[in-house]
C-alpha positions as CSV (number, residue, x, y, z in Angstrom):
1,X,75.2,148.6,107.7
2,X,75.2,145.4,106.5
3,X,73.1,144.7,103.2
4,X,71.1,141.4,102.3
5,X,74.3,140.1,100.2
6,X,76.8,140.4,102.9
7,X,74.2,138.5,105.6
8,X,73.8,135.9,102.8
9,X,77.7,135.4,102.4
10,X,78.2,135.5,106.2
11,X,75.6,133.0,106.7
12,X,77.8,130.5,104.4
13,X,81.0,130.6,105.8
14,X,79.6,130.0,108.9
15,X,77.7,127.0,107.7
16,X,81.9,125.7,107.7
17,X,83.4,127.7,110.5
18,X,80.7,126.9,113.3
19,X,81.3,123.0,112.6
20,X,84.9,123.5,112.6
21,X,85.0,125.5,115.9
22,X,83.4,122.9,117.5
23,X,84.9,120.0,116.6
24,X,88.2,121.7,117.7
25,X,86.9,122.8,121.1
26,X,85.8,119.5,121.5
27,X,89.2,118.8,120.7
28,X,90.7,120.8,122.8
29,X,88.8,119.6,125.6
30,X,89.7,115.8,125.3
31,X,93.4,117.2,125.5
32,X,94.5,116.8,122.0
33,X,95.5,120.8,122.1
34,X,97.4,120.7,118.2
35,X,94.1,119.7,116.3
36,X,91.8,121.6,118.8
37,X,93.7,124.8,118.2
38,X,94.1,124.2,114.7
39,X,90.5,124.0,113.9
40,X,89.5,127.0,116.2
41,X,92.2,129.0,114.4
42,X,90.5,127.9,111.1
43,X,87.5,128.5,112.1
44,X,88.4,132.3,113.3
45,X,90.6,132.0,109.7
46,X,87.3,131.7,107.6
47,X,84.9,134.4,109.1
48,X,88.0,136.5,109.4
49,X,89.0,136.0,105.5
50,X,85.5,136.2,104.4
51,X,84.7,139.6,106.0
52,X,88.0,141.0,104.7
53,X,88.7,139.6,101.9
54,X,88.0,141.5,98.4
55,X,87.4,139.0,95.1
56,X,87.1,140.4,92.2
57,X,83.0,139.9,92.1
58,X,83.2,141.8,94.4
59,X,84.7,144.4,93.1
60,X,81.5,146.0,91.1
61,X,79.5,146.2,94.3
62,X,82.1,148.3,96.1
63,X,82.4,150.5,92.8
64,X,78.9,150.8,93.0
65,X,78.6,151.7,96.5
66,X,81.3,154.8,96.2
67,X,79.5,156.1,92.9
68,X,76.3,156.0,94.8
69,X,77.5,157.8,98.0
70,X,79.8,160.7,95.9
71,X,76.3,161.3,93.8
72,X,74.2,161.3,96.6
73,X,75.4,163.3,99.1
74,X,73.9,164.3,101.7
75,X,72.7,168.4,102.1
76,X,75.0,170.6,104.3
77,X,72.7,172.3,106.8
78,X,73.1,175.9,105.9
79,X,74.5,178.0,108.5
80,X,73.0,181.1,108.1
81,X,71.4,182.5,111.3
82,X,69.1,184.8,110.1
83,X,66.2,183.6,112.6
């Protein structure tokens, strides 16, 4: 699941990758296929970098995230049957 911060970051490379997509299927379209497929490719690029891509801010919120799902666990059902 998807927190507030990764929506957020999504929401900004797309503000660049839509406009690029776009203008390169437009592109491709008026038969200038090099540029067209360029800028689809860069477009696919960004989203593609952004939701992979680990910098090193990000790097305390993945720490974070591990620490918090080791502590909080969640309880094994027991499996006694003693019903």
């Amino acid at each position: 699941m998807a927190g507030i911060i990764d929506t957020i970051k999504l929401a900004g490379t797309l503000v660049f990758a839509i406009p690029a997509g776009l203008a390169g299927l437009q592109l491709l379209v008026a038969g200038q296929t090099t540029f067209g497929a360029t800028l689809v490719a860069l477009a696919i690029g960004l989203v593609a970098v952004q939701h992979w891509l680990t910098l090193p801010t990000d790097v305390p919120e993945h720490l974070a995230k591990q620490v918090v799902g080791t502590v909080a666990k969640e309880p094994e059902p027991d499996s006694d049957d003693d019903r």
